[in-house]
N, C-alpha and C positions, 0 to 999 in steps of 0.2 A: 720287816722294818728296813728300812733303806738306810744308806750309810749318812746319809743328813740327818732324819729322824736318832739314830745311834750317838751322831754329834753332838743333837740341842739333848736328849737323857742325861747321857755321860755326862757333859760340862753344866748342866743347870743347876744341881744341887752338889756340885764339887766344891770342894773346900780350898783353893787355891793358895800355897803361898803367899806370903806378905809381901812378897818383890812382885810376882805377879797379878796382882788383885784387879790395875788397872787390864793389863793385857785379856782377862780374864774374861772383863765386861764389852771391854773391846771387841771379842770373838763373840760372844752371845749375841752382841747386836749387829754383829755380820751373819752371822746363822740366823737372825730373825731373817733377812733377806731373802733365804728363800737355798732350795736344793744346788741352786749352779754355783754357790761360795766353796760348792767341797772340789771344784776342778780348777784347773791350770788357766785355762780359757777365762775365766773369770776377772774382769776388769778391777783394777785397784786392791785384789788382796785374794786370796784363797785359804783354805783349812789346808793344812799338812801334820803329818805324822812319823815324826820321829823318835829312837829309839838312845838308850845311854847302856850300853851293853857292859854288866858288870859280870868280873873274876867269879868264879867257882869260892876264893878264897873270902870276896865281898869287901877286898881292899883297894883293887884294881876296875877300871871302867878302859873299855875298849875305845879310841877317838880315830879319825879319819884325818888323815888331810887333804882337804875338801878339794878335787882335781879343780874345777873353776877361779874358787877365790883365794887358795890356797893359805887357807887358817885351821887350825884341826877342830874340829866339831864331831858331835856324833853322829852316826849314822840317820837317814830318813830322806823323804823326799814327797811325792805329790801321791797324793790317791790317787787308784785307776779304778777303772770302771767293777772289776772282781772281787774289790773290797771290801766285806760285810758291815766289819765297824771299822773304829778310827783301831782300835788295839792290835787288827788284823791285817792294817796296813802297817802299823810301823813294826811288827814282826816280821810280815814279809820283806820290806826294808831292810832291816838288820839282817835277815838272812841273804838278802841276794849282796847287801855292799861287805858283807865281812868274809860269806862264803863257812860260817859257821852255821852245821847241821846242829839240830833239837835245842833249839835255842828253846825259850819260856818267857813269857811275859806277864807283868803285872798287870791288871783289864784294869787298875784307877793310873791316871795321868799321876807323873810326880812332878810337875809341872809345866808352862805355857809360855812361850816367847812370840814377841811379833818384832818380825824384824824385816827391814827392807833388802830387794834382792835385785839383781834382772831376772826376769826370768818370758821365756818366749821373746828374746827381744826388748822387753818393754818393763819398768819399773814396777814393783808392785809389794806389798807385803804379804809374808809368810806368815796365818797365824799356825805357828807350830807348838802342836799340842804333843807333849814328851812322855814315853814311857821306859820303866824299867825293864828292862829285859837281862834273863841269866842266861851265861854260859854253862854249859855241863862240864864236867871236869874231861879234860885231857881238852878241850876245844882246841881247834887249830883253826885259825885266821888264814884269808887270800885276799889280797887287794885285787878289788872291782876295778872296771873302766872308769867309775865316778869318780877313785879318788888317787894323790900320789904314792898314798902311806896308810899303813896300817900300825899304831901301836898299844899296849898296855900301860897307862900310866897311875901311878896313885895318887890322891887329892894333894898331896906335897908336894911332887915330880909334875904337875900339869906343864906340859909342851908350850913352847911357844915360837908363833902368834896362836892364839885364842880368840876363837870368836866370839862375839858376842852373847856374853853370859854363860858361856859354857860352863865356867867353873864351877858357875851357882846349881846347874842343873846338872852336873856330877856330882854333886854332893849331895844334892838331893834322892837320888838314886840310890847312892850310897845308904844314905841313911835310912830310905825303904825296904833295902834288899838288907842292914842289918836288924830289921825287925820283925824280916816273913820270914 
């Protein structure tokens, strides 16, 4: 199965959020489009995967401050070529921008953003499909070349500036990893 065919399975019979219902639909009929929506190359929008790295304790979500736009979001970024499904890129993600070993991840999205970026140069939209991913306990964080910062914040404490929707997709995490 290629990581396109893993993209249109995984989101076609997802139950998406009620914030993201539209975004949702929006990403289904860019994956109708065809294999080249899951790369960076890809004109006016691409598939990405990102991850919301929650505590050990399931109170805390790990965020980034994003070295580019500098607003803190979670960790993720573009498919590469190695990447089986979309779950196995925004794992790899989390591990390479936090620098936390055995990390775990939820294989269902807890939810999907499309948000406009630069990216190559040129404008485009991220449809960023979001998962939960756990820390082991004793985790220790290292800030990547991606970003300024690395913190722990809880849904009360969120940092700011915030990007876009962050808040809603940390909490939604939250609320996944308090019921696995």
């Amino acid at each position: 199965m290629s990581l396109h065919d893993d993209a249109v399975a995984l989101l076609r019979d997802w139950q998406p959020p009620a914030q993201a219902a539209d975004d949702w639909r929006a990403t289904l009929k860019l994956l109708a489009a065809g294999p080249d929506v899951m790369w960076r190359a890809h004109d006016g929008g691409h598939v990405t995967a990102s991850a919301v790295i929650v505590a050990p304790d399931r109170r805390r979500v790990l965020l980034c401050l994003h070295g580019k736009f500098n607003v803190w979001v979670q960790v993720g970024g573009h498919c590469e070529p190695g990447d089986a499904t979309l779950a196995a890129a925004a794992l790899r993600e989390a591990t390479e921008e936090s620098g936390i070993a055995g990390l775990t991840i939820d294989p269902d999205p807890v939810d999907l953003d499309i948000h406009q970026v630069t990216c190559a140069g040129r404008a485009c939209l991220h449809h960023d499909v979001i998962f939960a991913v756990y820390a082991p306990p004793g985790a220790a964080e290292s800030v990547s070349e991606e970003s300024h910062a690395l913190g722990w914040f809880t849904l009360d404490g969120l940092p700011s500036p915030l990007g876009t929707d962050t808040d809603r997709v940390a909490r939604h995490a939250i609320d996944r990893a308090r019921t696995r």
